[in-house]
C-alpha positions as CSV (number, residue, x, y, z in Angstrom):
1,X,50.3,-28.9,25.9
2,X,51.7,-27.5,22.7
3,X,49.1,-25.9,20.4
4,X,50.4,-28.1,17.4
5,X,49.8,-31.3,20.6
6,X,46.6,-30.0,21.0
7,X,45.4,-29.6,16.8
8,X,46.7,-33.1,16.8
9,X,44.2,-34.1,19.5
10,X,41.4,-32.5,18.1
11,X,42.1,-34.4,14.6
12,X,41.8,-37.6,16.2
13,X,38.4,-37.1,17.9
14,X,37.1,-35.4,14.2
15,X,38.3,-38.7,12.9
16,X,36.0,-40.5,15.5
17,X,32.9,-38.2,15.3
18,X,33.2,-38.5,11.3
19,X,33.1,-41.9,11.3
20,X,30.3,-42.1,14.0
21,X,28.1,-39.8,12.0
22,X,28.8,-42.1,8.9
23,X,27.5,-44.9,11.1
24,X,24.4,-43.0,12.1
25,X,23.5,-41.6,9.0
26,X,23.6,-45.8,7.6
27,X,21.6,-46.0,10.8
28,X,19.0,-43.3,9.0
29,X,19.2,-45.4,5.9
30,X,17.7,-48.4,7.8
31,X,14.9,-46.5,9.5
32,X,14.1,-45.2,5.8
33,X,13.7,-49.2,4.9
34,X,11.7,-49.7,7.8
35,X,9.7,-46.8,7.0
36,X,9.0,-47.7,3.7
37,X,7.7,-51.1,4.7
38,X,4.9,-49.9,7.4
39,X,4.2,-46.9,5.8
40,X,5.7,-45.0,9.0
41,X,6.0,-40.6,8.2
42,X,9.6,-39.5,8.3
43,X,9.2,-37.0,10.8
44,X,8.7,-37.9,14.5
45,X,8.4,-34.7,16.1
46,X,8.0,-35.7,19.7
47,X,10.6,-38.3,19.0
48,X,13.3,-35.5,17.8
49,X,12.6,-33.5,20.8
50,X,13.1,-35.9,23.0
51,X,17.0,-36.2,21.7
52,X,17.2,-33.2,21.8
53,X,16.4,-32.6,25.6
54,X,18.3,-35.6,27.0
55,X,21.7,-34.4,24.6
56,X,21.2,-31.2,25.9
57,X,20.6,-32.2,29.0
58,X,23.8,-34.8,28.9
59,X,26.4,-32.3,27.6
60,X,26.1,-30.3,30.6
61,X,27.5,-26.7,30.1
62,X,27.6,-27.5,26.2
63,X,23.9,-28.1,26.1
64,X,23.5,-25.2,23.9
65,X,26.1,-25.9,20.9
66,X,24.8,-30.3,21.6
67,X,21.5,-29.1,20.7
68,X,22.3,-27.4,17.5
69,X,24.3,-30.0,16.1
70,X,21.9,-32.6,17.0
71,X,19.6,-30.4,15.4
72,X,21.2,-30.1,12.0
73,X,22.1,-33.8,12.5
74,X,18.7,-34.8,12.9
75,X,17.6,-32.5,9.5
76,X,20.0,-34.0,7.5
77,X,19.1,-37.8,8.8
78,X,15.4,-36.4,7.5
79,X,16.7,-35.5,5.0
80,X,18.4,-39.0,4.1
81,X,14.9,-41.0,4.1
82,X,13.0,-38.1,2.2
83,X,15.3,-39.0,-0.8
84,X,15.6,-42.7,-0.3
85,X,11.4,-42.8,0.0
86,X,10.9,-40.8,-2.7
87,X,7.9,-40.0,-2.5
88,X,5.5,-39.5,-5.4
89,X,4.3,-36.3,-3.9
90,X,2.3,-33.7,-5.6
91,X,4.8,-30.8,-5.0
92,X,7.3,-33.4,-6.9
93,X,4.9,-33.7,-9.4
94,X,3.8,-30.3,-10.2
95,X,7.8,-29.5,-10.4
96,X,8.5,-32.5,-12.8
97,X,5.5,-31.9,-15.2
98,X,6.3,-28.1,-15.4
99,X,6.9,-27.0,-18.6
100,X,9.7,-24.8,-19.6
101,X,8.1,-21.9,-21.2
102,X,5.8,-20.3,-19.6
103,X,2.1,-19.5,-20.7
104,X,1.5,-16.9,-24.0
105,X,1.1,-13.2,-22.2
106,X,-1.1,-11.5,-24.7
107,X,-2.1,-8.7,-21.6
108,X,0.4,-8.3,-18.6
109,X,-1.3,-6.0,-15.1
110,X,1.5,-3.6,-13.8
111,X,0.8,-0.5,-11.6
112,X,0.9,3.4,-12.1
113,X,0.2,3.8,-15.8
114,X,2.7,5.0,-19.3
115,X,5.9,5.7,-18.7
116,X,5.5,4.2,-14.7
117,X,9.0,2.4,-13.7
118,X,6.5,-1.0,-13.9
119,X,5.8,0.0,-17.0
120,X,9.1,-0.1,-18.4
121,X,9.8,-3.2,-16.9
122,X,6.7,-5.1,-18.4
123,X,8.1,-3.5,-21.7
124,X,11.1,-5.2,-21.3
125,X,10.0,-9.0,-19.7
126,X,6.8,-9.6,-22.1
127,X,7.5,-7.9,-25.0
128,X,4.6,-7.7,-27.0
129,X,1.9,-7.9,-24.2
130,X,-0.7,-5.5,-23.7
131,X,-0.5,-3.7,-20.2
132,X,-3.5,-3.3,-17.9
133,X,-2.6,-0.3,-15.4
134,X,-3.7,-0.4,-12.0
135,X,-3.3,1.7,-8.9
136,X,-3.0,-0.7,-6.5
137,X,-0.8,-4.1,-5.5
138,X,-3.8,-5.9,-4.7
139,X,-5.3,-5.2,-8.1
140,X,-3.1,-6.6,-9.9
141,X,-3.2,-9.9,-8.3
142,X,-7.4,-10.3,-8.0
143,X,-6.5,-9.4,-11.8
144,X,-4.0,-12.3,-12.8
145,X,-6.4,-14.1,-10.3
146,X,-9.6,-13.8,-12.1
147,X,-7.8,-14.6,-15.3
148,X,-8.4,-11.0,-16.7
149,X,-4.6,-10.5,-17.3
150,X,-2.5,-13.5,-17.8
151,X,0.6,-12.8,-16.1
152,X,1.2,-9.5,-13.4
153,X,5.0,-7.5,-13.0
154,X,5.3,-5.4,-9.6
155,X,8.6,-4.2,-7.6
156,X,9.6,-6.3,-4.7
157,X,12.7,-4.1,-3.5
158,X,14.9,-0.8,-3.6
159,X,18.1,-0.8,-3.0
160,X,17.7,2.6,-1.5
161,X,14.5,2.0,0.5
162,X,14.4,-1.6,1.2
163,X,11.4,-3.7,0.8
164,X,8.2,-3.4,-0.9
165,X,6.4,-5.2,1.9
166,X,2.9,-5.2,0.5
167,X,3.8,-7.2,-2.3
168,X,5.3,-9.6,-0.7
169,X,2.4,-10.3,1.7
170,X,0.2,-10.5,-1.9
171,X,2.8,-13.2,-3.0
172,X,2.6,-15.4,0.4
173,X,-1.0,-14.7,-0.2
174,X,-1.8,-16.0,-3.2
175,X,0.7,-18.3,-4.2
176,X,1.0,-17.6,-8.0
177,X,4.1,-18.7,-9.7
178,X,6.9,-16.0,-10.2
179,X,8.4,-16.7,-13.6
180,X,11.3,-14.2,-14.2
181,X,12.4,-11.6,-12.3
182,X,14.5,-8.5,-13.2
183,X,17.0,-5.9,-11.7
184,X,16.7,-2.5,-13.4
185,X,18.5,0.8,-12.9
186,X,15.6,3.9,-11.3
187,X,16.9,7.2,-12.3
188,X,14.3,9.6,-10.5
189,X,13.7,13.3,-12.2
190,X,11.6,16.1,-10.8
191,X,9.4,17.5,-13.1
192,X,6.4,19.7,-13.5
193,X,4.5,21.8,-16.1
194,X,6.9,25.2,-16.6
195,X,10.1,23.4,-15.3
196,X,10.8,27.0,-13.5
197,X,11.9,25.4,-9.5
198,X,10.0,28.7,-8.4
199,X,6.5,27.6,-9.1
200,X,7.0,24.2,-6.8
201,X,4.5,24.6,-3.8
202,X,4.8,20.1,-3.7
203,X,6.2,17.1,-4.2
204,X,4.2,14.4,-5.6
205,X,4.9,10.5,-5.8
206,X,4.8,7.4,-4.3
207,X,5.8,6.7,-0.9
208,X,8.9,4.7,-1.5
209,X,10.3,6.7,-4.4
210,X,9.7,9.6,-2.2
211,X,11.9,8.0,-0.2
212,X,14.5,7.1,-2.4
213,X,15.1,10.7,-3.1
214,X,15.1,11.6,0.7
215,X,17.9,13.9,0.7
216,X,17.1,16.6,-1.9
217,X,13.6,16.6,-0.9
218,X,14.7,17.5,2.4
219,X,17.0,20.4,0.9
220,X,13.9,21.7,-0.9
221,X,11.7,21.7,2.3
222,X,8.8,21.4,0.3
223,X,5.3,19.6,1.3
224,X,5.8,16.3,0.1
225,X,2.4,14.1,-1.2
226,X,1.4,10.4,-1.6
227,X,0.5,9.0,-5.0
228,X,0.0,5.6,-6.1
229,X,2.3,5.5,-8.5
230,X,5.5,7.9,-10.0
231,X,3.2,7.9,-13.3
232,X,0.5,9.4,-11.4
233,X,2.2,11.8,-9.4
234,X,3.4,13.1,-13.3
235,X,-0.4,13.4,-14.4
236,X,-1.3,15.0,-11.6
237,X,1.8,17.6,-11.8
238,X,0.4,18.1,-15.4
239,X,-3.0,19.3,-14.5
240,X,-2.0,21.8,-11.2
241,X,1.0,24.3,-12.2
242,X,2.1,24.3,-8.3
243,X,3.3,20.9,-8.1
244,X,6.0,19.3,-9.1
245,X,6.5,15.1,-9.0
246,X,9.1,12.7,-8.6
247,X,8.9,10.2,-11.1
248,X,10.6,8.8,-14.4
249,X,11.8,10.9,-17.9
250,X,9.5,8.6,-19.8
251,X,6.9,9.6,-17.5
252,X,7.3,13.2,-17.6
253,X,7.6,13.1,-21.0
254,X,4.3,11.0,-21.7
255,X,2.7,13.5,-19.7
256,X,4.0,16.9,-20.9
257,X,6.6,18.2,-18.3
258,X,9.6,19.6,-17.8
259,X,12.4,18.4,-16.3
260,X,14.0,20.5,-12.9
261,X,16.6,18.2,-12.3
262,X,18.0,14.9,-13.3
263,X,19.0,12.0,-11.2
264,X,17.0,12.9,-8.4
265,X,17.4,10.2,-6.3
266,X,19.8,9.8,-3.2
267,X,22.3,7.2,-4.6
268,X,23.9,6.9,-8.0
269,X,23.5,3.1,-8.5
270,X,19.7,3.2,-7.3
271,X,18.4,0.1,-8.5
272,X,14.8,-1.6,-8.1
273,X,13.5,-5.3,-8.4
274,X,10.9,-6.8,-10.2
275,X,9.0,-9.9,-10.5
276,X,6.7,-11.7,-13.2
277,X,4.3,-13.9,-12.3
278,X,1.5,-16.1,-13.4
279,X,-0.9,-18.9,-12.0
280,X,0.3,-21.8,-13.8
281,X,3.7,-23.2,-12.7
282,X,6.5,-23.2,-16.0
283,X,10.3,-23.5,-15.3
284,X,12.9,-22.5,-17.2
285,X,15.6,-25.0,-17.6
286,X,18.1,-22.0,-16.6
287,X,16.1,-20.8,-14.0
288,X,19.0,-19.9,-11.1
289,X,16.6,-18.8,-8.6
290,X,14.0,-20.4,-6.2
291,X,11.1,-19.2,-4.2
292,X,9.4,-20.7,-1.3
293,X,7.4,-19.5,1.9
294,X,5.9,-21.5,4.5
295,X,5.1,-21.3,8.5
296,X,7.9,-22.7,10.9
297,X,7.0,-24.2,14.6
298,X,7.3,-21.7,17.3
299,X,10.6,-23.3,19.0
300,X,14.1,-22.3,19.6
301,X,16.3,-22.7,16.4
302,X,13.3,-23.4,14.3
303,X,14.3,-20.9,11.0
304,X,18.1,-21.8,12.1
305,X,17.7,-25.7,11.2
306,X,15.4,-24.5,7.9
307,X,18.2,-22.8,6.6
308,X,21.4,-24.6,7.5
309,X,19.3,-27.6,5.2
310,X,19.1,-25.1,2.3
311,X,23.1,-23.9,3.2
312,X,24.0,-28.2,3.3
313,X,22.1,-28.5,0.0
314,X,24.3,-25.8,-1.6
315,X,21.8,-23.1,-1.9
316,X,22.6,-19.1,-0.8
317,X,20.0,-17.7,0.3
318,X,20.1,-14.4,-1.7
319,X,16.2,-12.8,0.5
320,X,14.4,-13.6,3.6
321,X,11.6,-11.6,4.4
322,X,9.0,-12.1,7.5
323,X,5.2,-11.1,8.4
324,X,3.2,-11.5,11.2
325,X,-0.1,-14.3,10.3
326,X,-3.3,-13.8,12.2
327,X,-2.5,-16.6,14.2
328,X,-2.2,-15.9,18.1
329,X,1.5,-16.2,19.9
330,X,3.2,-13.8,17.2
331,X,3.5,-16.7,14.7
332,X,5.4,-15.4,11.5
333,X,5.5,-16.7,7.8
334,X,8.6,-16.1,5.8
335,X,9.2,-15.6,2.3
336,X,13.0,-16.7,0.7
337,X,14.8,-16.8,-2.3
338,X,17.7,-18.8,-2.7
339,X,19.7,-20.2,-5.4
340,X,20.0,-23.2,-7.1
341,X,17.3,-25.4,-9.6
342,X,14.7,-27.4,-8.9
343,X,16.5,-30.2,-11.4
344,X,19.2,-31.2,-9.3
345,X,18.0,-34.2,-7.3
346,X,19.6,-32.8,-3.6
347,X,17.5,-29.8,-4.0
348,X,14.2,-31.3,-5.4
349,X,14.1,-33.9,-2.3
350,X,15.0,-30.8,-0.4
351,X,11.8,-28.7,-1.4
352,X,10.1,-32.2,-1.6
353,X,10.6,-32.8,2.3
354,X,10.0,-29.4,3.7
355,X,6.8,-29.5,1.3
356,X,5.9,-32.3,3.7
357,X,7.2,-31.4,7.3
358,X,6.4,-27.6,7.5
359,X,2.9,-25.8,8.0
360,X,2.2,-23.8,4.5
361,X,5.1,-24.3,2.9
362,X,4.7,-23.3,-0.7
363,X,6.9,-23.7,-3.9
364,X,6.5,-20.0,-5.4
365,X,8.6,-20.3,-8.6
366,X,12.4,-21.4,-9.9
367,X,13.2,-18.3,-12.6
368,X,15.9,-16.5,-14.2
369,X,17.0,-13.4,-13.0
370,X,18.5,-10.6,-15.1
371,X,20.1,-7.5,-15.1
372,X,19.2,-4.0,-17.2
């Protein structure tokens, strides 16, 4: 046959299978009515599986590629009756009764202390808030927690060193409700007390801005030291004329010292993430990004079919990040962020439905992003 013989064949069977889906999907519609009536739960786990082996099964050396379309099929046909039941759920109504600004930050946690690269951030997102400095992640959520600060800023990723994994574990954890988040420019400097390179004896800083300026660390050869934070790497290069500390120009200018050399760090456009959040849920009716997390069922494809329904709903997912729970079996919780807002109907049924079929799912936040 002649390829053009052969594109014509394959149009007429896409005709067929798209009106056969159509049929099926009407098919869905009617199970939703039927639903409705007895009070039935959408999802029918043992009844989806069992497709899903005899397709498999049926298609013979095209098991594999049956069972993924079945499975997307089968989503999507969920997917159907979650927006035709509509269920007055409470994730729907928490998202519907949000309000659009979020709650007055009068004192806003951040780590390190003046001058710290959190600092500046929390400067810049709540203007006018007092900040609370603490040392460590967890601190600042039991803080926002406890209702001693009202809102917390911390960085959830480098663009040099990757992921701040810590904090998100503290996000799956407690669930608060990211409101904004922002993208900001690091330029590292090394700095201590006479600003003489000769008197270094060590490097001082936090682990992942350590990292971020890898390369001329390694040229230095030079001990290199953990801090908590870039700010307190600079106090501590203050107070002890041998050491030297990676960390911001506002920072080693709050603290006294003199710069060695600027833009320290290993790439030019070194840029790190942050996130505001507070307990209470607000969204803002620009908000352009979503967060979620949740558990998935240890099966083949599981994740796949999670995120082809976000992909068919028109959202990118723009971060997927992954820790082990204490559960047995290697059972994982994942953390995205995707695009879109919570206002347009396809994707609030969306969040609506996985809300209902997946173990721990969680509606972290719909924010604007920015850039500085």
């Amino acid at each position: 046959m002649e390829l053009s013989q052969i594109r014509q064949e394959i149009d007429r069977i896409d005709a067929e299978l798209l009106r056969l889906l159509c049929a099926r999907m009407d098919c869905a519609q009617k199970v939703a009515e039927v639903k409705q009536q007895t009070g039935t739960p959408v999802l029918n786990a043992a009844r989806e599986e069992e497709i899903l082996q005899r397709v498999a099964e049926k298609a013979g050396r095209y098991g594999g590629a049956a069972r993924v379309v079945y499975t997307d099929l089968l989503s999507e046909s969920r997917g159907l009756q979650y927006a035709y039941l509509q269920a007055d759920t409470p994730l729907r109504r928490a998202i519907t009764s949000a309000p659009e600004a979020p709650g007055e930050i009068r004192a806003a946690a951040c780590l390190g202390g003046a001058g710290s690269y959190s600092h500046e951030a929390l400067l810049n997102l709540c203007p006018g808030a007092s900040p609370v400095f603490f040392s460590d992640f967890g601190d600042i959520f039991r803080s926002v927690a406890r209702g001693e600060t009202d809102a917390g800023i911390v960085p959830v990723e480098n663009s040099t060193a990757g992921s701040v994994s810590g904090v998100y574990a503290l996000l799956m954890q407690y669930r608060f409700s990211i409101i904004a988040a922002q993208t900001r420019g690091v330029r590292h400097c090394l700095a201590n007390r006479s600003g003489d390179p000769r008197d270094i004896r060590a490097v001082y800083s936090k682990e992942i801005a350590l990292r971020q300026c890898s390369q001329k660390l390694e040229a230095l050869g030079l001990p290199l030291k953990e801090t908590a934070s870039t700010s307190e790497a600079a106090a501590f290069a203050a107070a002890h004329p041998e050491a030297a500390a990676v960390c911001s120009r506002a920072a080693a200018k709050e603290n006294g010292l003199h710069i060695v050399e600027h833009d320290f760090q290993n790439a030019e456009q070194n840029r790190t993430r942050f996130v505001v959040f507070q307990k209470a849920l607000s969204i803002s009716p620009d908000a352009q990004k979503i967060a979620v997390s949740f558990h998935i069922p240890h099966r083949t494809g599981s994740l796949n079919a999670v995120l082809s329904r976000f992909a068919a709903a028109g959202m990118n997912l723009t971060k997927i990040e992954s820790r082990p729970t204490e559960e047995p079996g290697f059972q994982y919780e994942f953390y995205l962020d995707f695009t879109g807002n919570v206002h347009t109907p396809a994707v609030l049924e969306l969040l609506c439905a996985l809300d209902e079929e997946l173990p721990r799912f969680a509606f972290l936040g719909n924010y604007r992003e920015t850039q500085a």
